[in-house]
C-alpha positions as CSV (number, residue, x, y, z in Angstrom):
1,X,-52.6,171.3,-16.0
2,X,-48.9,172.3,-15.2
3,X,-49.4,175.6,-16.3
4,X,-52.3,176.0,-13.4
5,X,-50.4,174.2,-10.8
6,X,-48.0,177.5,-11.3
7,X,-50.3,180.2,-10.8
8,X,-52.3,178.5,-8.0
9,X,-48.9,178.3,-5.8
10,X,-48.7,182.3,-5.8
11,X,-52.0,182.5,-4.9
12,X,-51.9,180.6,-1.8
13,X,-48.7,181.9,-0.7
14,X,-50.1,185.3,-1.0
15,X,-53.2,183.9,1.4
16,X,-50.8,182.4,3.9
17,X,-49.0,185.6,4.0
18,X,-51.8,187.7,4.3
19,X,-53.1,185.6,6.9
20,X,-50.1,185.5,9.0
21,X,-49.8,189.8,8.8
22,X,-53.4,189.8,10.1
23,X,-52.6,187.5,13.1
24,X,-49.5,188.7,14.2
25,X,-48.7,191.7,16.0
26,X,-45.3,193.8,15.0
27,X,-43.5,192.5,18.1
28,X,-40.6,194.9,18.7
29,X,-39.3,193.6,21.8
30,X,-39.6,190.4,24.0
31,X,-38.8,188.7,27.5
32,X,-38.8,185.4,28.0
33,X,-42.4,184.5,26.9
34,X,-43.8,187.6,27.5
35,X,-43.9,190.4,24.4
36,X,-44.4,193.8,23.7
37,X,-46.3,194.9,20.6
38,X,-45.8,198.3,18.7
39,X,-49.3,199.0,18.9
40,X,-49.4,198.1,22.6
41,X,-46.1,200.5,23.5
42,X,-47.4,203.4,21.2
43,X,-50.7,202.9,23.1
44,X,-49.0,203.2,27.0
45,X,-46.4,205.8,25.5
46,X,-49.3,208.0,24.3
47,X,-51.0,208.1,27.4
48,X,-47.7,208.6,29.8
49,X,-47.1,211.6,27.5
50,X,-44.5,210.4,25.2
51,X,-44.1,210.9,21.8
52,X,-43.8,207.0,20.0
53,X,-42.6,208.9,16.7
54,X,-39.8,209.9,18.3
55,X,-37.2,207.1,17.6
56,X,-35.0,208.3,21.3
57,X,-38.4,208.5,23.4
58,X,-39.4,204.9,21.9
59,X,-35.8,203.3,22.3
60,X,-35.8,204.8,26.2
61,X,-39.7,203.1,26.8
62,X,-38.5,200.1,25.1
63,X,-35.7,199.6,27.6
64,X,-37.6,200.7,30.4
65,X,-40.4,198.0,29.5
66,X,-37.1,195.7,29.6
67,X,-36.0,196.5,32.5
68,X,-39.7,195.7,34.3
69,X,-40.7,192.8,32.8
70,X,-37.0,191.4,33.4
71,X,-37.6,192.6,37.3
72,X,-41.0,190.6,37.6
73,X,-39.8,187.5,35.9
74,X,-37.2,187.1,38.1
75,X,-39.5,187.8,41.1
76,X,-42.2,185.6,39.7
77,X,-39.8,182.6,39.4
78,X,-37.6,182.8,42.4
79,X,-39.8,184.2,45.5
80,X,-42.9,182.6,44.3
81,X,-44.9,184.1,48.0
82,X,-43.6,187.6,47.2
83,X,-44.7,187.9,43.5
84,X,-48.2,186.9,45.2
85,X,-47.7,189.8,47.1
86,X,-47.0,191.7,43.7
87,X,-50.2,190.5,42.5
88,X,-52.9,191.4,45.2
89,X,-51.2,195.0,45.5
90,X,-51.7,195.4,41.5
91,X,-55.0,194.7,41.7
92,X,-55.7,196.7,44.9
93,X,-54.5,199.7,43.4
94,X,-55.6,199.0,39.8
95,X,-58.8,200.1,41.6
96,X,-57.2,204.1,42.0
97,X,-56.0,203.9,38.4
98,X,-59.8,203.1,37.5
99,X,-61.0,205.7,39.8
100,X,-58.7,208.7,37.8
101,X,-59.8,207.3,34.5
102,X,-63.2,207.1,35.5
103,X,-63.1,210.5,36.6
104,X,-61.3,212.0,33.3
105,X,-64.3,210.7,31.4
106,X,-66.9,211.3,33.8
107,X,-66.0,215.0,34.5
108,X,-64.9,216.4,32.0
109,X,-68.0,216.7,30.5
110,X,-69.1,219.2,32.8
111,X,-66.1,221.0,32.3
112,X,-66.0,224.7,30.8
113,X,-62.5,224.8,28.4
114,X,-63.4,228.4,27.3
115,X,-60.9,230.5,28.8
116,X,-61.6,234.4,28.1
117,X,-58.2,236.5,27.1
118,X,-59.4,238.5,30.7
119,X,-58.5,235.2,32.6
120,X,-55.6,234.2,31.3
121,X,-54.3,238.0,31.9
122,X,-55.6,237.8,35.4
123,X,-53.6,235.0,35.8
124,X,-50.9,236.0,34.7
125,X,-50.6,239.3,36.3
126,X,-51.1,237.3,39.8
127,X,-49.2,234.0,38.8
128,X,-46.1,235.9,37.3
129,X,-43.5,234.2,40.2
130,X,-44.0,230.7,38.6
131,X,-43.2,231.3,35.3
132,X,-39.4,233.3,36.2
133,X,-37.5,231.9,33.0
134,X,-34.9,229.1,33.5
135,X,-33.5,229.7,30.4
136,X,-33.3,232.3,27.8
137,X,-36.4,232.5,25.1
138,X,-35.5,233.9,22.0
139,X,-36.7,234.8,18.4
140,X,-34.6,234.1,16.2
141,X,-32.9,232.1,12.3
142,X,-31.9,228.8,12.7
143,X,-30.6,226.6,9.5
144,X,-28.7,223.2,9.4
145,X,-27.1,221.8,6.3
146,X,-25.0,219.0,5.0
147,X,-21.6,220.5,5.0
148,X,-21.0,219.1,1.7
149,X,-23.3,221.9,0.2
150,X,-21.7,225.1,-1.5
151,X,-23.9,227.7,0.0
152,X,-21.5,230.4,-0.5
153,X,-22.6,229.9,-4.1
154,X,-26.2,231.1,-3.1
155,X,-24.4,233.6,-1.4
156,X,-26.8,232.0,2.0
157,X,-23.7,233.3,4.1
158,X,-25.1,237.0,3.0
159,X,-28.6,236.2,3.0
160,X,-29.5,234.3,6.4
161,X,-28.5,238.0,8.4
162,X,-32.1,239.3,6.9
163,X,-31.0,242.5,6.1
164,X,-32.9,243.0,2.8
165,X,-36.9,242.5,2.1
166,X,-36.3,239.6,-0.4
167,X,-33.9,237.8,1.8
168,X,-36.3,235.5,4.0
169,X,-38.3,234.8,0.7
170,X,-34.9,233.4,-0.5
171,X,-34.1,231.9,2.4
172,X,-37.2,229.5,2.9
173,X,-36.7,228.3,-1.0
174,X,-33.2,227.6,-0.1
175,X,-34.4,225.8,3.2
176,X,-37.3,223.2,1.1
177,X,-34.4,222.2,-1.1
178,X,-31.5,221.5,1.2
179,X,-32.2,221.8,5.0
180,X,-32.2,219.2,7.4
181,X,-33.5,221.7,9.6
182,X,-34.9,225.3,10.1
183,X,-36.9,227.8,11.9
184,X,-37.9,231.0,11.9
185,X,-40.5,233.1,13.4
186,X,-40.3,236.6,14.4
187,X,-43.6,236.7,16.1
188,X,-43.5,233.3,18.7
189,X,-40.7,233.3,21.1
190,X,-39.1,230.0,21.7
191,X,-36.8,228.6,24.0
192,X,-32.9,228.9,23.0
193,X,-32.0,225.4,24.2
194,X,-35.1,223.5,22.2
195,X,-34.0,226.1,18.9
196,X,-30.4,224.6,19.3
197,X,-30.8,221.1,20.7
198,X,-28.9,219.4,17.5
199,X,-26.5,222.2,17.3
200,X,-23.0,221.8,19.0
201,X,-23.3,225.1,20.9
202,X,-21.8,223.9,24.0
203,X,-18.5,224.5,22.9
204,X,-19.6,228.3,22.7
205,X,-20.2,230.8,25.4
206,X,-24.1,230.6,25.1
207,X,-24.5,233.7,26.6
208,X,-22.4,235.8,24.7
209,X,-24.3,234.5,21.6
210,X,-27.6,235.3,22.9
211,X,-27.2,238.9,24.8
212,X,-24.8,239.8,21.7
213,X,-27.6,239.0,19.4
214,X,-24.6,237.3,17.4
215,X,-25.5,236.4,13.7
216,X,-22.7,233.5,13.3
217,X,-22.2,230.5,11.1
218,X,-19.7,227.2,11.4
219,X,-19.1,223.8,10.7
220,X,-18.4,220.4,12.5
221,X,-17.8,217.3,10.6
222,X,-20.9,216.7,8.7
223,X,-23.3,220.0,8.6
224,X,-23.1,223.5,8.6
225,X,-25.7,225.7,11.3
226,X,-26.3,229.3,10.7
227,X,-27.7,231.2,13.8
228,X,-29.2,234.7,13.8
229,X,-30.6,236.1,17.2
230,X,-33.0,238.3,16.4
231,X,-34.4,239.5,20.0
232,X,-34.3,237.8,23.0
233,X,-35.3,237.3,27.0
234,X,-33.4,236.8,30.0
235,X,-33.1,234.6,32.6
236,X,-34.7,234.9,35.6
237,X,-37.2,237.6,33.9
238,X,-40.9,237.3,33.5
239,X,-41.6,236.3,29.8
240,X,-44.2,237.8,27.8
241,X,-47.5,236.8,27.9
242,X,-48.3,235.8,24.3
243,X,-45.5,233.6,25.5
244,X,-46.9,232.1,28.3
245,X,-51.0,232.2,27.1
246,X,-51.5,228.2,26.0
247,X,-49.6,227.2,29.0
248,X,-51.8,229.8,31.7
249,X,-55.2,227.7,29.2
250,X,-54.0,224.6,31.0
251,X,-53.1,226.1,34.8
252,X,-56.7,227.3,34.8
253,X,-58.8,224.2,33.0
254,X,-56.5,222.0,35.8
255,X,-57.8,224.1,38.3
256,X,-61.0,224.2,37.4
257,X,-60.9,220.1,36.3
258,X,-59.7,219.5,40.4
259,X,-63.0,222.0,41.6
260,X,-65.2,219.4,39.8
261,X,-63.3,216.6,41.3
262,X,-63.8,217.6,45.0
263,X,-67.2,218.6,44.6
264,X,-68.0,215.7,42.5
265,X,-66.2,212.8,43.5
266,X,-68.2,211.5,46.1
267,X,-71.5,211.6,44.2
268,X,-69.5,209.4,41.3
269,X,-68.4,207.0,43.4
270,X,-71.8,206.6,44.9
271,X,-73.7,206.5,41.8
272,X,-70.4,203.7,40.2
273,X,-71.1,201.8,43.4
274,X,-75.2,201.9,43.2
275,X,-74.6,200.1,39.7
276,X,-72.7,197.0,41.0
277,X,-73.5,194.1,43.3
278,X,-71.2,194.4,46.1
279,X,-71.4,191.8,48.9
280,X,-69.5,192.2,52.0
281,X,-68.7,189.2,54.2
282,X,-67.6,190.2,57.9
């Protein structure tokens, strides 16, 4: 009898556990008595364009979330008439946020996203003012390792300037094994400052490591970076089209999404409104 006493109590601690994870949300932050889930702030983050994997964007909405919900509690219990204010305005123009959503689902289904190579370099060719680089685009080697490592040993020092065949082929075996970061494309241009945006460049004259096409290596306290311009594109210049061709897709499907709205939004409304009871008093 003992002996089953002792393997029941696991049992229906593992229920009570179980049950517990299935009721509770993963509450990552809280104020006063009102609480934020994660799958609540991933779901708003996702849809206001941020990335919730991103442990800097989800620390910035967490605080931000703070900072509102701190705002209207102390509205709400110190000027009692003006957080009624708060609340017939919210759901006033809760009514325009309905209206856009309605209208993303609505319309986009008679929306064409098949954009012909012939558009997007008509576009281009006409468009090519708004897209004047604000910084420099580049192709180019980037590697970050733990200073710690001996890569002189692999003789990586040699081998990240690409100057034989069998070089890169070395280099991306070296990079699975001991990078905490690299890239390298030569056919996709990307921007210098999202390439070195956990580098310490700053401390460098950036523009004598881009237009010099330097191939450099150094240190700071904890990693090493090895940087090897390849080819690059000024400032203020026009960049290449293959460049520019994903971002030209979504110019024209937003122009051609706002077309639909204006020639379509007043039969939606019409037909949303025809399917409610609406009752008008005055």
């Amino acid at each position: 009898m003992f002996i089953k006493q002792i393997s029941i109590i696991p049992v229906f601690f593992f229920f009570v556990i179980l049950f517990y994870s299935c009721n509770n949300k993963n509450i990552i932050a809280s104020v006063d008595n009102i609480e934020l889930s994660e799958e609540d702030a991933f779901v708003i983050m996702s849809h206001l364009g941020m990335n919730p994997n991103d442990t800097i964007e989800l620390k910035k909405f967490i605080d931000e979330w703070c900072t509102k919900e701190a705002l209207k509690s102390e509205i709400k219990n110190e000027y009692q008439d003006t957080w009624k204010l708060i609340k017939l305005r919210e759901g006033f123009f809760s009514g325009d946020l309905a209206k856009y959503y309605l209208e993303e689902i609505e319309l986009k289904n008679k929306l064409d996203t098949i954009i012909t190579k012939k558009e997007i370099e008509s576009y281009y060719n006409t468009h090519k003012e708004e897209f004047v680089l604000q910084d420099y685009i580049v192709k180019a080697l980037y590697l970050k390792i733990p200073k710690y490592i001996d890569f002189k040993s692999k003789n990586i020092d040699e081998i990240y300037l690409l100057k034989n065949d069998q070089d890169l082929t070395k280099l991306n075996s070296y990079a699975k094994l001991y990078a905490e970061n690299y890239y390298f494309n030569d056919s996709i241009w990307i921007y210098f400052e999202e390439l070195t945006k956990d580098v310490p460049v700053k401390k460098f004259n950036i523009d004598n490591i881009v237009l010099n096409r330097t191939k450099t290596y150094f240190s700071d306290d904890n990693h090493t970076y090895f940087l090897n311009i390849i080819d690059y594109k000024l400032k203020n210049d026009v960049p290449p089209l293959d460049f520019l061709s994903d971002k030209i897709k979504t110019r024209i499907i937003s122009i051609r999404l706002q077309e639909i709205k204006e020639k379509h939004q007043d039969k939606l409304i019409k037909k949303i409104k025809n399917k409610h009871e609406i009752i008008i008093n005055i």
